[in-house]
MARTIKE-109203 format. One record per residue (C-alpha): residue number from 1; chain; residue in three letters; x, y, z. Coordinates in Angstrom, 1 decimal. Example, Ala and Ser with C-alpha at 12.3 -4.5 7.8 and 13.67 -1.06 7.14 Angstrom:
<rs>
<r 1; 'A'; 'ALA'; <12.3; -4.5; 7.8>> <r 2; 'A'; 'SER'; <13.7; -1.1; 7.1>> 
</rs>
This chain:
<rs>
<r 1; 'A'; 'UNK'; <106.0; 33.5; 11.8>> <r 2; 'A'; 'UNK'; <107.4; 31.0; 14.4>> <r 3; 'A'; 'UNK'; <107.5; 27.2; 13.4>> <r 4; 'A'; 'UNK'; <105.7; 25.2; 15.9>> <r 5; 'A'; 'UNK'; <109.2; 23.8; 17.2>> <r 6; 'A'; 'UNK'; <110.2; 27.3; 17.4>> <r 7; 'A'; 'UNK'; <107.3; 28.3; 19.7>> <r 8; 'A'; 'UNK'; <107.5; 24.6; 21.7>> <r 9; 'A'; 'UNK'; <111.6; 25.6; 22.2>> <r 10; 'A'; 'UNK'; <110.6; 29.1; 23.4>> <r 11; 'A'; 'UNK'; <107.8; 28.2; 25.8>> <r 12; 'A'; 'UNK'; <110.3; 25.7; 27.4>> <r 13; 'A'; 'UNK'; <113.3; 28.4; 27.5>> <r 14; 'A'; 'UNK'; <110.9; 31.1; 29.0>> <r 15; 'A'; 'UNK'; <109.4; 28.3; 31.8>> <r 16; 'A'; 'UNK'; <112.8; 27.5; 32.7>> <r 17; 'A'; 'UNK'; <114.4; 30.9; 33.3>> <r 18; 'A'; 'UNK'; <111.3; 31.2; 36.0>> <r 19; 'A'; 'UNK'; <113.1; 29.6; 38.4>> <r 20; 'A'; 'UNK'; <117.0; 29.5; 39.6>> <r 21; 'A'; 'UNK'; <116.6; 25.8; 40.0>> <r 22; 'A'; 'UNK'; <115.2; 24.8; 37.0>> <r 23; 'A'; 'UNK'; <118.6; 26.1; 35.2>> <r 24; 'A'; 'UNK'; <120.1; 22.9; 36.0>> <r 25; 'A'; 'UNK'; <116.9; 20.8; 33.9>> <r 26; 'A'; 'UNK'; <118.1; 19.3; 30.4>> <r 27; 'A'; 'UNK'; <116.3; 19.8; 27.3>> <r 28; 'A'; 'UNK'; <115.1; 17.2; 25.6>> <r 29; 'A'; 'UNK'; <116.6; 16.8; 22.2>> <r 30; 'A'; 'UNK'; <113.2; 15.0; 20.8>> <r 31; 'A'; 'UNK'; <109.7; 16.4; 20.2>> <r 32; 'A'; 'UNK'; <108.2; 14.2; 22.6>> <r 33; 'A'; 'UNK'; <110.5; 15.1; 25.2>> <r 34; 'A'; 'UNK'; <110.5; 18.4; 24.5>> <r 35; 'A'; 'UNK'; <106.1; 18.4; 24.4>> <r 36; 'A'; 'UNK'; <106.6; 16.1; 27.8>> <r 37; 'A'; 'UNK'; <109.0; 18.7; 29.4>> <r 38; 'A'; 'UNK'; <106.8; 21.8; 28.3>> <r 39; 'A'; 'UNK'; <103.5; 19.8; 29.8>> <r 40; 'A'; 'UNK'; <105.3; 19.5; 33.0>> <r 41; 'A'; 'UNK'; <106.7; 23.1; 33.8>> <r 42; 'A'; 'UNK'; <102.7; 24.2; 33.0>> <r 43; 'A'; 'UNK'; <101.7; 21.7; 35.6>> <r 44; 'A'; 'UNK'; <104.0; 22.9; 38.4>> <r 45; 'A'; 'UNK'; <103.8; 26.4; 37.5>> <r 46; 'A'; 'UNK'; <101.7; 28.6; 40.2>> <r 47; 'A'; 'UNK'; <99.4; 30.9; 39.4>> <r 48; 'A'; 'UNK'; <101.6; 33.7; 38.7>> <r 49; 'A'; 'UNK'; <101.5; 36.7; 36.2>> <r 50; 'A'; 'UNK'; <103.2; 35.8; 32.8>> <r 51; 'A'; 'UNK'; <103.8; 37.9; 30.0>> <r 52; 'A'; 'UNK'; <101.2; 38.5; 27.2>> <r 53; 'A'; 'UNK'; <104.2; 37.5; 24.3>> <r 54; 'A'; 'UNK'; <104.1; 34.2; 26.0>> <r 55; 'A'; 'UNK'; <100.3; 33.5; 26.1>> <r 56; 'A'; 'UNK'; <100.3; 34.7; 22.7>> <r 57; 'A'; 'UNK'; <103.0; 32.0; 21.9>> <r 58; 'A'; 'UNK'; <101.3; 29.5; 24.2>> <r 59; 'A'; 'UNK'; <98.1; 30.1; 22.6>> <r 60; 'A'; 'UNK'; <99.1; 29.8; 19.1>> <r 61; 'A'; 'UNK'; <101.0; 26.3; 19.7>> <r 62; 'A'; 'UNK'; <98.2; 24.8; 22.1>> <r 63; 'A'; 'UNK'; <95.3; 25.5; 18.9>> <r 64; 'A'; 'UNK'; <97.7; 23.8; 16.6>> <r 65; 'A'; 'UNK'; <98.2; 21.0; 18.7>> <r 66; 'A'; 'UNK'; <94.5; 20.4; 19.2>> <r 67; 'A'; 'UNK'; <94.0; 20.9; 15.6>> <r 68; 'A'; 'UNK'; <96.5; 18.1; 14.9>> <r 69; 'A'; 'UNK'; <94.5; 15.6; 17.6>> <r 70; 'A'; 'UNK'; <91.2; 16.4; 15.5>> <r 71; 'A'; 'UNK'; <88.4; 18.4; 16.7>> <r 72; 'A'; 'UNK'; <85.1; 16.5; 17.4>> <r 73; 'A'; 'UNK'; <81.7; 18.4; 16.7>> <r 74; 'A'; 'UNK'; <78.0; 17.8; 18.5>> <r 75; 'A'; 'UNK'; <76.7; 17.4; 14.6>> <r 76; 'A'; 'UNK'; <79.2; 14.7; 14.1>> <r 77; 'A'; 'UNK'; <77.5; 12.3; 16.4>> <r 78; 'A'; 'UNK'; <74.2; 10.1; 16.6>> <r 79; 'A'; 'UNK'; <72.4; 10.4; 19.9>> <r 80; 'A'; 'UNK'; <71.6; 7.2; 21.4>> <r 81; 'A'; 'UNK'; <69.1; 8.5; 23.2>> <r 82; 'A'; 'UNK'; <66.7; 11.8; 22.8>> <r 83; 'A'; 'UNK'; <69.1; 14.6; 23.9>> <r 84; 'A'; 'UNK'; <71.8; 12.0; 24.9>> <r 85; 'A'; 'UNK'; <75.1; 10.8; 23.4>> <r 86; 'A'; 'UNK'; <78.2; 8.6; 24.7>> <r 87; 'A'; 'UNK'; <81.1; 9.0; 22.8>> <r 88; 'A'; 'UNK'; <84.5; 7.5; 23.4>> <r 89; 'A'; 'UNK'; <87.7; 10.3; 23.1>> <r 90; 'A'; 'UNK'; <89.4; 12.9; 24.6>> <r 91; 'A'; 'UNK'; <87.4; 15.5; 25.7>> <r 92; 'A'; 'UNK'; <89.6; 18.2; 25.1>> <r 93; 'A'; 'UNK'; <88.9; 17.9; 21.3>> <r 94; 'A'; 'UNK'; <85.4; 18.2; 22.2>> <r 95; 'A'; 'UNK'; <83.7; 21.4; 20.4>> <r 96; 'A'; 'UNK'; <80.6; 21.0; 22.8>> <r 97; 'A'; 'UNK'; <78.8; 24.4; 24.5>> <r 98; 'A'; 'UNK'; <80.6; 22.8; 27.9>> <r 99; 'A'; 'UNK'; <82.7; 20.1; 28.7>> <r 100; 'A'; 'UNK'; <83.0; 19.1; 32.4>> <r 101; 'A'; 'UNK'; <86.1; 18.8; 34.7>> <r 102; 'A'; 'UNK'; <86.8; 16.7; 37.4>> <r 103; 'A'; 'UNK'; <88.3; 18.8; 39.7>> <r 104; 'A'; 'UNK'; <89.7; 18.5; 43.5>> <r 105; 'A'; 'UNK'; <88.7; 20.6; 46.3>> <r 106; 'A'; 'UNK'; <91.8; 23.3; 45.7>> <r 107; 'A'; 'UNK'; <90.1; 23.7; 42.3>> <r 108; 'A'; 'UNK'; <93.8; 25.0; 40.7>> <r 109; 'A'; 'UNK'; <94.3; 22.0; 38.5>> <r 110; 'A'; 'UNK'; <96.8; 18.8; 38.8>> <r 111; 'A'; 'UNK'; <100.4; 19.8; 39.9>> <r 112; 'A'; 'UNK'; <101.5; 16.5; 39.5>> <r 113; 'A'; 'UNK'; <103.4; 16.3; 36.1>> <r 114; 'A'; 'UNK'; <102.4; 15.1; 33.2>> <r 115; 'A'; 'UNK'; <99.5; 12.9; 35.7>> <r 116; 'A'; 'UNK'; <96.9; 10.9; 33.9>> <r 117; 'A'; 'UNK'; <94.3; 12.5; 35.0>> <r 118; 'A'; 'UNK'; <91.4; 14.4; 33.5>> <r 119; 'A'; 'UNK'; <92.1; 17.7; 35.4>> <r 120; 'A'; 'UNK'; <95.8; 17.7; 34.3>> <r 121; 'A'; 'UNK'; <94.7; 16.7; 30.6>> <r 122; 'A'; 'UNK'; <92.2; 19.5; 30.7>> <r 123; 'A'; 'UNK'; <94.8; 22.1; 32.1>> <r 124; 'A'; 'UNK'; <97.4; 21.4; 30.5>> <r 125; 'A'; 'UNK'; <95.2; 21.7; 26.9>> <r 126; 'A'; 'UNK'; <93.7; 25.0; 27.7>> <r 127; 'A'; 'UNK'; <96.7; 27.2; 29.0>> <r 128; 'A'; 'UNK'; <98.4; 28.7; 32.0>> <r 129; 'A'; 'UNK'; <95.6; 31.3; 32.0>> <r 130; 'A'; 'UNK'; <92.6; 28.0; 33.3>> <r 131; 'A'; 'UNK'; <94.6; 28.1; 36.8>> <r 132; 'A'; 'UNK'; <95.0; 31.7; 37.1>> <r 133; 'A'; 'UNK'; <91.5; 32.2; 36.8>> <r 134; 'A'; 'UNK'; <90.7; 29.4; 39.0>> <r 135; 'A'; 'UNK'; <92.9; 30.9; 41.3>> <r 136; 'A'; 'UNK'; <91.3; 34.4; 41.3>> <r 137; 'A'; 'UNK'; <87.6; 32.7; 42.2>> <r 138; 'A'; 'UNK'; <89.3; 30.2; 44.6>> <r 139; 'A'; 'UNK'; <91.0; 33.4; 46.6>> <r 140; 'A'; 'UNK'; <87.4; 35.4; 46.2>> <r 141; 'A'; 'UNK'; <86.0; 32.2; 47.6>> <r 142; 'A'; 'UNK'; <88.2; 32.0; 50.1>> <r 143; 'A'; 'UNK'; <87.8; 28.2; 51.3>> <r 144; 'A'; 'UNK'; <88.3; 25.0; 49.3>> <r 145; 'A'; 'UNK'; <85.5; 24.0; 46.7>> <r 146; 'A'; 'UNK'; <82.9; 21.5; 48.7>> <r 147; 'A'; 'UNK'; <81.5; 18.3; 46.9>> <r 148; 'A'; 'UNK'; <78.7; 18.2; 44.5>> <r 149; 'A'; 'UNK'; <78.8; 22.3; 43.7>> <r 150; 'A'; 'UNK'; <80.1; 23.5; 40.0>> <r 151; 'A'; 'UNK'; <82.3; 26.5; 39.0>> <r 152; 'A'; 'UNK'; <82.7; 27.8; 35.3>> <r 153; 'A'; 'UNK'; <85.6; 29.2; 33.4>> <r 154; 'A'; 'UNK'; <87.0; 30.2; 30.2>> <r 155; 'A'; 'UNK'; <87.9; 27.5; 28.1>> <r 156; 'A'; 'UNK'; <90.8; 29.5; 26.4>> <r 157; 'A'; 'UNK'; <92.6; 27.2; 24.1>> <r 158; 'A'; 'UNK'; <90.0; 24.1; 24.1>> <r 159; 'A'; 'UNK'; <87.1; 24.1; 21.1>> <r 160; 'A'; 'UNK'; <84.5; 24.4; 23.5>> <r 161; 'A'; 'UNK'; <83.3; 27.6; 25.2>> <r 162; 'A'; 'UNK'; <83.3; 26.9; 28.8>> <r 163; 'A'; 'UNK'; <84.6; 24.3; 31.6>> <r 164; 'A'; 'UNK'; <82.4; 23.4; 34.6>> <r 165; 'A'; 'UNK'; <84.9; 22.5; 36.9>> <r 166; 'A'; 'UNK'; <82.8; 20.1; 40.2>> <r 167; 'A'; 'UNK'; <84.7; 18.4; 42.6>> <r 168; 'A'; 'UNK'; <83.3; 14.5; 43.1>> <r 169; 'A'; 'UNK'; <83.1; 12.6; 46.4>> <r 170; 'A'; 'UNK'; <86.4; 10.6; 47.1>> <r 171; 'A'; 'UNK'; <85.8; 6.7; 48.3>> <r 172; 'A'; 'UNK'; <87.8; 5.1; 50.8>> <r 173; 'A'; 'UNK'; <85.8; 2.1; 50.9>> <r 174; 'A'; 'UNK'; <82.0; 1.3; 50.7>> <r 175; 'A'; 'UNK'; <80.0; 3.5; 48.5>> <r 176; 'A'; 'UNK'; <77.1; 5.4; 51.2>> <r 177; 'A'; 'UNK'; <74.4; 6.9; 50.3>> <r 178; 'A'; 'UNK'; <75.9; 10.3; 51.1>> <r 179; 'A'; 'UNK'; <78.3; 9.8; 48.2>> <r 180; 'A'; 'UNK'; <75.5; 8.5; 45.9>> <r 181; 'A'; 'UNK'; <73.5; 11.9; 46.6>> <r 182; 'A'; 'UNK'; <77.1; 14.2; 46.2>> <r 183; 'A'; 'UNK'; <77.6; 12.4; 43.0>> <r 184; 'A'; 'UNK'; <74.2; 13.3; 41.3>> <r 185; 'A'; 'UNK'; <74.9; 16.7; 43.2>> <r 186; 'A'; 'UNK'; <77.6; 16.7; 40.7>> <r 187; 'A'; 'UNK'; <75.9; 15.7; 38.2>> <r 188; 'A'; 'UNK'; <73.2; 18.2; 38.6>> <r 189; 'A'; 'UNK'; <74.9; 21.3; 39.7>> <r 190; 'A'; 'UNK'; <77.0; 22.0; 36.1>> <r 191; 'A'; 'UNK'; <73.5; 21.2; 34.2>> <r 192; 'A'; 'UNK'; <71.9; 24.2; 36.2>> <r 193; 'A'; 'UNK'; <74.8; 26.1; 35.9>> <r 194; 'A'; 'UNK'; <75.3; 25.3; 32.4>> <r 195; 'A'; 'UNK'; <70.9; 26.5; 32.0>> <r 196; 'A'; 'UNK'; <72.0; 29.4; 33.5>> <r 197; 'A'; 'UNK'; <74.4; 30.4; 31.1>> <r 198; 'A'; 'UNK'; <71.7; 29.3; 28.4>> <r 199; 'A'; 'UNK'; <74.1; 26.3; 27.3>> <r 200; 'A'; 'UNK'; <73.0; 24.5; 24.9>> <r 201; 'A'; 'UNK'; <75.4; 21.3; 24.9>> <r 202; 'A'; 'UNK'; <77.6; 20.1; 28.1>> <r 203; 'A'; 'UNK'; <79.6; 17.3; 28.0>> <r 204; 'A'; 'UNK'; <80.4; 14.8; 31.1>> <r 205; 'A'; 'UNK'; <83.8; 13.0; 31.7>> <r 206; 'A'; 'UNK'; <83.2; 9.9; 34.5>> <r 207; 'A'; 'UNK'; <83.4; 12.1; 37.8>> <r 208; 'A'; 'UNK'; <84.7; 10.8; 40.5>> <r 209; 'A'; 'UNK'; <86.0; 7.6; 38.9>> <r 210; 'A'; 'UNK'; <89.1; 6.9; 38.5>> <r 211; 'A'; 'UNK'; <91.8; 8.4; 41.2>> <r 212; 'A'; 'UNK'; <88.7; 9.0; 43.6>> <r 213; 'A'; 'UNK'; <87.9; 5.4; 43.0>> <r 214; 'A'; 'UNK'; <84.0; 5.7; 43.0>> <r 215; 'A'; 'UNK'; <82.9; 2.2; 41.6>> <r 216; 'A'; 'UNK'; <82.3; 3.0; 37.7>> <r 217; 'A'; 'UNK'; <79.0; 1.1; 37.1>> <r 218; 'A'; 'UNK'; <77.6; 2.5; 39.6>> <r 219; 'A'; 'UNK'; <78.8; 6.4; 38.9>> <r 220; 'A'; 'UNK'; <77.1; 5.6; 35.6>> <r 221; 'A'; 'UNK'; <74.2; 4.5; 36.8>> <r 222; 'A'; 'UNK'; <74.1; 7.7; 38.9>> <r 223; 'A'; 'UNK'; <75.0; 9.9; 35.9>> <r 224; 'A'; 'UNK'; <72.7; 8.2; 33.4>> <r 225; 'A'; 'UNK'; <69.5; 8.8; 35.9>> <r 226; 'A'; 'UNK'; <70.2; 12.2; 37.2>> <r 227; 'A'; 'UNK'; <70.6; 13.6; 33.6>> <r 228; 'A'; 'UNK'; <67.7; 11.9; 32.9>> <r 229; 'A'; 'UNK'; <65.5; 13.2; 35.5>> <r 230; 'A'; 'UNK'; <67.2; 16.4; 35.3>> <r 231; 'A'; 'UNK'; <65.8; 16.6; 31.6>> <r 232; 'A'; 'UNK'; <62.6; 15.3; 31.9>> <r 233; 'A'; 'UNK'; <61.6; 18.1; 34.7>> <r 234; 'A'; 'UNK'; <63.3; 20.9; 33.1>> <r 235; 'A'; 'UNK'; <62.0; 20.2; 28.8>> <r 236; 'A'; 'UNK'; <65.0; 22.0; 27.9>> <r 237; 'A'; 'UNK'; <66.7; 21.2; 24.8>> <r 238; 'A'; 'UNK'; <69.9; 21.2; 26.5>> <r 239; 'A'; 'UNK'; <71.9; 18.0; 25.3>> <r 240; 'A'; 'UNK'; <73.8; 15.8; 26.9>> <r 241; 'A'; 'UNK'; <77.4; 13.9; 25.7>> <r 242; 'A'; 'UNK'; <78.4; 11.2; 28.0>> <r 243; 'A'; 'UNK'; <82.1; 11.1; 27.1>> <r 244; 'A'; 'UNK'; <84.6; 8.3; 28.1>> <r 245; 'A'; 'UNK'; <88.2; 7.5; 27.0>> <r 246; 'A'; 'UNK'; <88.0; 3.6; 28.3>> <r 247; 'A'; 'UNK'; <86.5; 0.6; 26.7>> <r 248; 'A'; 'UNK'; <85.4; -0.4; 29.6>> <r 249; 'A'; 'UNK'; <83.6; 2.5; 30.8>> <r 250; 'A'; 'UNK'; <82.0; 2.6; 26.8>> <r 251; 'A'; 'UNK'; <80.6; -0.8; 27.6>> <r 252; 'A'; 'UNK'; <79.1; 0.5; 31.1>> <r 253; 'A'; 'UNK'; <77.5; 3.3; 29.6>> <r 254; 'A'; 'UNK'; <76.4; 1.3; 25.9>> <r 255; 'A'; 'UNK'; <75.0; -1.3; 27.8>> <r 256; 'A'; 'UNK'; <73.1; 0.7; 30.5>> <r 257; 'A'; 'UNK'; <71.9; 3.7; 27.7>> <r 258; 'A'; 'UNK'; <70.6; 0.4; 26.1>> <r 259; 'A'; 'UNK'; <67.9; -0.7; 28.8>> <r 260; 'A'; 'UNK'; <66.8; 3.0; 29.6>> <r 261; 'A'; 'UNK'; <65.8; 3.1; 25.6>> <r 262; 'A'; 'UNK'; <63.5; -0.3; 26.5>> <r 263; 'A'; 'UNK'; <62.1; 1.5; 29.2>> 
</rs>
């Protein structure tokens, strides 16, 4: 059985010999390099065929690495509301029915190395195979993934079951009420789609925040009272995790969670 260096070396050494121009790319002689290094040749890689030995390989080294981050379970939080939670972490740990992706219009995942973003994190946690499939329903689609809709995928090498990929509205400078409504389209769109599948836990990173620079109190807001509406019509049990990785987006949501229970 391979060593989890072994199977980090070999995933590199099989990336690189993809391409003539790679040959000239240095190893890293550290883990973290190496980890760094591996994370970027899966983010520029196309969606092109690959061997099974390597997703086997791939596969085996991703689990362990999420295993080493911890895996977070529904059962090991406290709702702060009925059918509600907000937990701070990184959603690829997440073990929930769902977890939900902030994705851009070409719906293939970040290309941009080792980028900070939830779509690369997401990618880059569940395997090569998360943009091959987007790929196949992207090219079945055949035009770029509009605002406010949902898709749903494998999760492969992440906890949870599925991914509900949705692409948010991008700001360029006052929030309209058209990107208000394409928001809690969002928002809305992967709960049905997620009730369709017969889901019973999705969680929600903060769409469209961030690198499409919708104003975070206010995407809360917007997430906070779609869910809730969307809940009260539908008396589902479906649950709901709010998840953020900043403090300051846990205070937003703590604080505005807070006055809906007064309500």
């Amino acid at each position: 059985m391979m060593t989890q260096e072994e199977r980090l070396e070999y995933l590199i050494d099989q990336l690189l010999h993809e391409k003539e121009e790679y040959k000239t790319i240095a190893v890293p002689s550290d883990s973290h390099g190496k980890r760094r290094l591996l994370r970027s040749l899966m983010n520029i890689r196309m969606p092109l065929p690959i061997s099974r030995e390597f997703l086997e390989i791939q596969d085996e080294y991703l689990k362990e690495e999420t295993e080493k981050k911890g895996i977070t379970r529904l059962e090991d939080l406290r709702p702060v509301l009925p059918g509600i939670y907000l937990w701070q972490g990184d959603i690829t740990t997440l073990a929930a029915d769902a977890i939900v992706n902030a994705a851009n219009s070409q719906m293939l995942g970040c290309f941009v190395p080792c980028h900070g973003c939830i779509d690369n994190a997401i990618h880059s946690a569940a395997g090569i195979q998360l943009r091959l499939e987007c790929a196949r329903i992207m090219d079945r689609q055949g035009f770029e993934e509009p605002t406010g809709r949902a898709k749903i995928t494998k999760a492969y090498n992440l906890p949870c079951r599925y991914i509900l990929h949705t692409v948010g509205p991008i700001i360029y400078g006052k929030v309209t009420g058209e990107s208000r409504k394409l928001l809690a389209d969002c928002y809305r769109s992967c709960l049905e789609l997620a009730a369709s599948y017969e889901l019973k836990s999705i969680a929600f990173c903060c769409i469209s925040t961030g690198e499409f620079h919708f104003p975070n109190e206010l995407a809360a807001q917007i997430a906070i009272e779609t869910v809730k509406e969307y809940q009260q019509t539908h008396h589902n049990s479906m649950e709901v995790v709010f998840n953020v990785f900043k403090d300051s987006d846990y205070e937003i949501y703590e604080r505005l969670l807070e006055s809906h229970r007064n309500i």
